[in-house]
N, C-alpha and C positions, 0 to 999 in steps of 0.2 A: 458705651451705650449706643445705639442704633441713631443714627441722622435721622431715620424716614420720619419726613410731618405726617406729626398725629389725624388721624381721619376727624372731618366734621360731618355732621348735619347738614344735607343740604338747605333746610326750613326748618323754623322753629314749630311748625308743623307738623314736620316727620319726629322732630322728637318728641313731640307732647305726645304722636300715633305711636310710637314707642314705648314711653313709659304708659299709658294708658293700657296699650295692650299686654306690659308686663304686670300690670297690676290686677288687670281682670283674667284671674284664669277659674282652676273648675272650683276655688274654693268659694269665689262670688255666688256662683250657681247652685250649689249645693250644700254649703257651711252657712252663710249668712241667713238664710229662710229660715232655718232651723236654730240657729242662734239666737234669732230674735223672736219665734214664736214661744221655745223654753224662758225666755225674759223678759215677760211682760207685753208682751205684744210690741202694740203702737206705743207704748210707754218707750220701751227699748230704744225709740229714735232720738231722746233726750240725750238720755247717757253716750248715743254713737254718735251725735251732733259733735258734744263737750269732745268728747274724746277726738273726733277730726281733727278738732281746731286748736288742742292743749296739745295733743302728741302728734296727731297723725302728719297736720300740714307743716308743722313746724319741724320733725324730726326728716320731711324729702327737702325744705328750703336747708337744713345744716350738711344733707350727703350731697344736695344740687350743688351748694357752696362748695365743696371740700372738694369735687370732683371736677368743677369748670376751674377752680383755682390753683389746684396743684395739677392739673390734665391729666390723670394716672389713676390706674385702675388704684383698689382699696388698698393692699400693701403697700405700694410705690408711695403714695398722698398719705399716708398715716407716717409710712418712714419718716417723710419729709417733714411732718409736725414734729416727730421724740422719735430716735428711732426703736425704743423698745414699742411703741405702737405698732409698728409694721406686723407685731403678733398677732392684733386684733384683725386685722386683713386677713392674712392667711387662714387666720379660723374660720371670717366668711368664706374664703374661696371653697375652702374644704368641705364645709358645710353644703355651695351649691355644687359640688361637685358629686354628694349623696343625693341631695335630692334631684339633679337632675337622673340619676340611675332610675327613681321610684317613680318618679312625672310622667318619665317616659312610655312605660309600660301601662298607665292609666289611659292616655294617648292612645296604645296601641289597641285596648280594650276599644273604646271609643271606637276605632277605627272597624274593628269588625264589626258592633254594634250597628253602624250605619247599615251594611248588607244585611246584618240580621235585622233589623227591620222592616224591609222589602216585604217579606213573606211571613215576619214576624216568628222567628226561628224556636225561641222560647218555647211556644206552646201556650200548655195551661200552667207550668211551674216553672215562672220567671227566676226567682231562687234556685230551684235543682239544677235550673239547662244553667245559671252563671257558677254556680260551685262545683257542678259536680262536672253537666257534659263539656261546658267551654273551659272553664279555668282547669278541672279533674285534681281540686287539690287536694292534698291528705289530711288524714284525719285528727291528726295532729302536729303541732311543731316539731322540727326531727332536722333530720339529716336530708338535703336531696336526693331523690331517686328518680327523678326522669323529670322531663322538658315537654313541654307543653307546643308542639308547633302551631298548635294556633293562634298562639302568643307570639311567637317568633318572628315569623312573615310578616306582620304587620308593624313588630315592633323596628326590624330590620329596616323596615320602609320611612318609619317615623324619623330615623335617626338618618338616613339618608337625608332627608328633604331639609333636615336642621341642619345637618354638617353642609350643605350645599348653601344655602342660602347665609349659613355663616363666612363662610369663601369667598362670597361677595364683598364681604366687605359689610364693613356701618352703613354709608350712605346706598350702595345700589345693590345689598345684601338685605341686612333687617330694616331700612327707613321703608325700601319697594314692598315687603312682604307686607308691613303693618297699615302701608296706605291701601292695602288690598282685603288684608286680612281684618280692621276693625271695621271698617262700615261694611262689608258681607258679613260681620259677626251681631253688629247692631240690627241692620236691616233682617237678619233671618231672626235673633229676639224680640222684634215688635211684633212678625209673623206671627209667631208662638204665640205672646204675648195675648194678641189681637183674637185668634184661636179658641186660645184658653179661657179667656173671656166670656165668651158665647157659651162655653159648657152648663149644662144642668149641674147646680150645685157650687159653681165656681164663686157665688157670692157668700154662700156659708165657711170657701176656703179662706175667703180675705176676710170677712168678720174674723174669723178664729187667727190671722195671722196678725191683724192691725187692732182689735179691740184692745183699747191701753186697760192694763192692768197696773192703778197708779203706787199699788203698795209696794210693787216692786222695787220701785223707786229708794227704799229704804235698804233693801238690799246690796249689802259691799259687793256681793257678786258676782249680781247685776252688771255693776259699773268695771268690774273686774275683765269679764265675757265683752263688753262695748271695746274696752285697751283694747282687749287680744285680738279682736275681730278688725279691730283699726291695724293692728304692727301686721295681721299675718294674712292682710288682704292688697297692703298698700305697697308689698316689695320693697318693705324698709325692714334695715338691719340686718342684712346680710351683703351688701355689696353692689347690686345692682344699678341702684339710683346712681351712687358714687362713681358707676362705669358710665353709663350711659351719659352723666354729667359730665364729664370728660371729654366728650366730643361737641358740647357744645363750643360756639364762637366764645369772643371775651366779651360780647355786648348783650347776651342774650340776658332777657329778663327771666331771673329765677324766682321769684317770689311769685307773680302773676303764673306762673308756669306750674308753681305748686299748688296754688289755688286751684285750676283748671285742670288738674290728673287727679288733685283729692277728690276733686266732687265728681268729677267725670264718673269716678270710680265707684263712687258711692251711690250715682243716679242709679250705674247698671245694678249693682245690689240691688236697689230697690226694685226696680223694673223684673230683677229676676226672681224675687221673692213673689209679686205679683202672680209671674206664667206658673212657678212653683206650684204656689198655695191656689191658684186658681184649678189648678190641673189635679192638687190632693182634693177639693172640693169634689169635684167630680168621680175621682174614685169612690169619696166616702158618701156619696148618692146612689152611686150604681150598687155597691154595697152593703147600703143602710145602717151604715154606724156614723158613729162621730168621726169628725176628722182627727182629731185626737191618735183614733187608732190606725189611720194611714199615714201619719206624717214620720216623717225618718228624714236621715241627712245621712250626707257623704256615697259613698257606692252603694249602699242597699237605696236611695231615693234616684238616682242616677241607673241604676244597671238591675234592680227587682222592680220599685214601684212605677217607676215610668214605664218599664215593657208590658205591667198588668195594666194600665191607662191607656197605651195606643191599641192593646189587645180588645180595650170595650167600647175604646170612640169610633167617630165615624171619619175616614180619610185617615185612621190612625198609623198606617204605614209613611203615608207621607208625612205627619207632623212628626213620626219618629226618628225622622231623616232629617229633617230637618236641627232637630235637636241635638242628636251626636254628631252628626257635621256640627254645629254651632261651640258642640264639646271640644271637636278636636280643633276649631282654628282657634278656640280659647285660650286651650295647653300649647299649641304650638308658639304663640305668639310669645307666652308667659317662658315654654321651655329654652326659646331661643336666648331671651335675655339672662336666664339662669345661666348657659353657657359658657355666654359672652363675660360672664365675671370669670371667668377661668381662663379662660384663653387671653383674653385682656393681660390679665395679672404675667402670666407666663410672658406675652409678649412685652408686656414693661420692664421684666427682671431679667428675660434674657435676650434679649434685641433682635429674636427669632420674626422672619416675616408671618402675615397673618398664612397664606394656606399652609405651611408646615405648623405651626401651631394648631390652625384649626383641626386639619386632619389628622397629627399627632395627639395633641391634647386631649379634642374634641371627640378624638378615633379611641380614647383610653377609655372615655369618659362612658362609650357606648359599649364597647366591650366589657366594661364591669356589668352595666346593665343585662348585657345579654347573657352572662355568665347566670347572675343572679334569679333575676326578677320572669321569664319567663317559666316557671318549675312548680311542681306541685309543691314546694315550701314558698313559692312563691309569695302569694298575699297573706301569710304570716310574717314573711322578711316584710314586707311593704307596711303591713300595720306599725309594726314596734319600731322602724325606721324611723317611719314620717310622725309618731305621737315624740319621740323623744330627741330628733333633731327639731322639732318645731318647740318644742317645752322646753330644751337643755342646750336649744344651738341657737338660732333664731331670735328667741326674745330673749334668752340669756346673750348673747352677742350685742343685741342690742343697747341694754343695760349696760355693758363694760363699756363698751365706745362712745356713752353719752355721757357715763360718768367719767371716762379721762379725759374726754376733748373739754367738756365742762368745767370739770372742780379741777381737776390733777394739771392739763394744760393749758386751762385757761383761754379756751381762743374762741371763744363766742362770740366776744365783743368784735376779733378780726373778723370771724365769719360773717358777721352782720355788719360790717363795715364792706365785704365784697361782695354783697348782695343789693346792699342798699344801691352801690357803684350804680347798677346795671337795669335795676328795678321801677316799676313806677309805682308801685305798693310799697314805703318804705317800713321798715320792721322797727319796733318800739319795743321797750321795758319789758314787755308780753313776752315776747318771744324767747327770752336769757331767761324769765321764771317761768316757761313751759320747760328748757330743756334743762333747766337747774334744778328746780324743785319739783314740777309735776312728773312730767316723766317719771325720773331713776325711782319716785317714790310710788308710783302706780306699775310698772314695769317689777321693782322689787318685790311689791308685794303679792305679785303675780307666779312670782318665782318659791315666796313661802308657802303659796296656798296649793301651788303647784305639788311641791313636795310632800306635802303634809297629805295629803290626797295620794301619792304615790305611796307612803308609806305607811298608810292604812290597810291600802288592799291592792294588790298586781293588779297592772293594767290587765283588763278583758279578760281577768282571772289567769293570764298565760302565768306557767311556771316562775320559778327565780331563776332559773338555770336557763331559760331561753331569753327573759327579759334584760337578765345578765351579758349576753352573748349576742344581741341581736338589738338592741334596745341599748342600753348603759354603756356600751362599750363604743359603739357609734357617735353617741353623744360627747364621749370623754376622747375618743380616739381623734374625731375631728379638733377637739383643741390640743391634745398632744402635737397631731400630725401638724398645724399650725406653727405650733413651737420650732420642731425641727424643722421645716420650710425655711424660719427666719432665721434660724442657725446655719443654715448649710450655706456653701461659701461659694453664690452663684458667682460665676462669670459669662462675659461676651464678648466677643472677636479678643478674648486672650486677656483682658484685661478686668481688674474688679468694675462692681457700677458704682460708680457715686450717686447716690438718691439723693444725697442731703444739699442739691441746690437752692439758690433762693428762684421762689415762684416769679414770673416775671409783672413788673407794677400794674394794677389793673387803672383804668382808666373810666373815667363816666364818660357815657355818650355822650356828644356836644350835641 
């Protein structure tokens, strides 16, 4: 195995600007608004409170443990627990090694978005120019037949600017980007914010997103959508935390540190559901309907209703720039720590230094992308992707590595013994019945209600045969490809690796 000392953190600083920025990316801005105005409004902040505090902060204090204590990306530190764990790593890795192909090209959209808002490229049919003249995708799911270069050039550039800034290294690679890139991402969302505000109509958008609707409350759901929105906002349960954890010192306080990325993360939610729903307000004035019938999520709120919003305000060019700049150091911040669980991993398993990893790994990682994801099948690969590694990889991964670090290996009680070491929040009774009981039982049943919903009716109506192929296969291929990963009989400089050292004694601060 490789000598080189493992990289740190210059400040605990840069890594809270780290995980922060990996935790806010485009789904804070576009998934959460929408999430909570289908669930009750301002009700919905009960069930996302609970949910923080039973899964969210307590599931980044068990990978911040797992990862400052074994110092190893998610395969290496799982080996190290049982080595049939080390599987559970690799199906993270795998996993972000899909979604970093689909992140990317959102990014890249992002990316022209900002020029086309200049002169407002769109027109009067923000829809047609994004489906038909910029993306130009077909008419239905199929076979590829042609590349999209205006997808290309930008997406080319995205992946440049990540592989480079990964090269750098942890500390004067991703710690330098995020001391750069979160407070110009904060400062240009109060902008908005601030904006959005002033619009005619902006207050019927926040009644209609905050008015609590308290019967919802009774809804399993309800509580169901708060979980999801907590695991698939928080960059838990695929590896990330675990990596990044890894490069902390043996002093850093991890409990005070999960407190501080949970809420951090959850404030910018908020903040962005505010410019959101202040901004559909506004539409559904200019328009004279309810907001009801302007509110959308995901890339039709992001890339339709926001170009027909800058098209009717006033300075609308500039706040449109402002927002997809705001989009892309989002994804970038977020895309970059997606990465880094990959290249991490490979350079734990095979004592490779970081730029041949980076630019190998890092180099595969973006060629699948480009292969892929810019083409008129394009945003159907990307739908069925990202619905069923998020539903069947993500919060299913999550589930299995809480339930065997939990029940099966038992090491709660150590982890909360290496946390407590370091901390000045120290962790109680609470914390072994969030990950023992709440979780796996709120995550499970996320996974039945998932299915059962799957097997009702095809996602977005697509076929079986594409859902099959593009969808299902991805989902199960990431955990196969995991499997063989931990089968295959890595070596370096000539010799096997021994993973299964003991971690070395952690020590409280005096």
């Amino acid at each position: 195995m490789t000598n080189q000392p493992r990289e740190q953190w210059s400040t605990r600083t840069g890594f809270l600007l780290a995980a922060i920025g990996s935790a806010i990316g485009l789904g804070n801005i576009w998934r959460f608004p929408a999430i909570t105005y289908e669930n009750g409004g301002g009700a919905f902040l009960l069930p996302y409170l609970v949910a923080l505090l039973t899964a969210g902060i307590p599931v980044l204090i068990m990978e911040y443990s797992i990862g400052r204590k074994y110092r190893m990306s998610p395969p290496a530190a799982l080996r190290r627990m049982a080595r049939p764990a080390e599987v559970i790593g690799w199906w993270q890795v795998v996993i972000c090694f899909v979604i970093a192909t689909y992140y990317a090209v959102i990014l890249a959209w992002a990316v022209r978005y900002v020029g086309f808002s200049a002169d407002q490229a769109w027109g009067d049919d923000p829809e047609g120019f994004l489906f038909g003249d910029f993306l130009e995708v077909a008419e239905a799911p199929g076979m590829i037949s042609g590349y999209v270069t205006a997808v290309i050039w930008p997406l080319i550039a995205v992946w440049v600017v990540v592989l480079v800034i990964l090269a750098f290294g942890v500390r004067r690679g991703i710690e330098r980007a995020n001391k750069v890139f979160i407070p110009l991402l904060v400062l240009f969302f109060v902008i908005l914010v601030i904006r959005a505000l002033t619009l005619d109509g902006a207050a019927e958008g926040l009644d209609a997103l905050f008015a609590p609707d308290w019967s919802e409350l009774d809804n399993g759901s309800v509580w169901v959508a708060a979980y999801g929105q907590i695991f698939f906002s928080l960059s838990i349960g695929f590896g990330i935390m675990v990596t990044y954890a890894s490069y902390l010192g043996r002093r850093a306080d991890l409990t005070g540190s999960a407190m501080v990325a949970g809420f951090a993360n959850s404030s910018f939610e908020i903040l962005a559901g505010i410019g959101v729903f202040a901004t559909l307000g506004f539409m559904a004035a200019q328009a004279g309907v309810p907001v009801d019938e302007v509110a959308s999520a995901g890339l039709g709120l992001a890339f339709v209703a926001f170009p027909a919003v800058i098209s009717e305000m006033p300075a609308g060019s500039f706040f449109g720039v402002l927002f997809f700049v705001s989009l892309v150091i989002a994804g970038l911040s977020s895309l970059i720590s997606i990465v880094q669980v990959v290249v991490s991993a490979v350079q734990d398993r095979t004592g490779i230094r970081r730029i041949p990893a980076v630019f190998g790994v890092g180099g595969l990682v973006a060629l699948a992308s480009i292969l892929l994801f810019p083409t008129d099948e394009g945003l159907f690969l990307l739908d069925a992707s990202d619905h069923f590694v998020n539903q069947y990889g993500i919060a299913l991964a999550a589930l299995v590595s809480v339930v065997v670090i939990a029940w099966v290996l038992r090491k709660l009680p150590e982890l909360q013994q290496n946390a407590d070491a370091t901390s000045a929040i120290r962790l109680g009774h609470w914390w072994r019945i969030c990950l023992g009981l709440i979780t796996p039982l709120v995550l499970g049943w996320m996974m039945v209600d998932s299915l059962r919903q799957e097997f009702d009716e095809n996602y977005e109506g697509y076929s079986t045969e594409f859902l099959l192929s593009a969808g299902w296969s991805v989902a199960i291929g990431a955990l196969l490809i995991g499997v063989i990963l931990t089968l295959m009989p890595w070596k370096a400089g000539g010799e096997d690796i021994d993973l299964d050292m003991e971690a070395p004694v952690e020590r409280k601060e005096p």
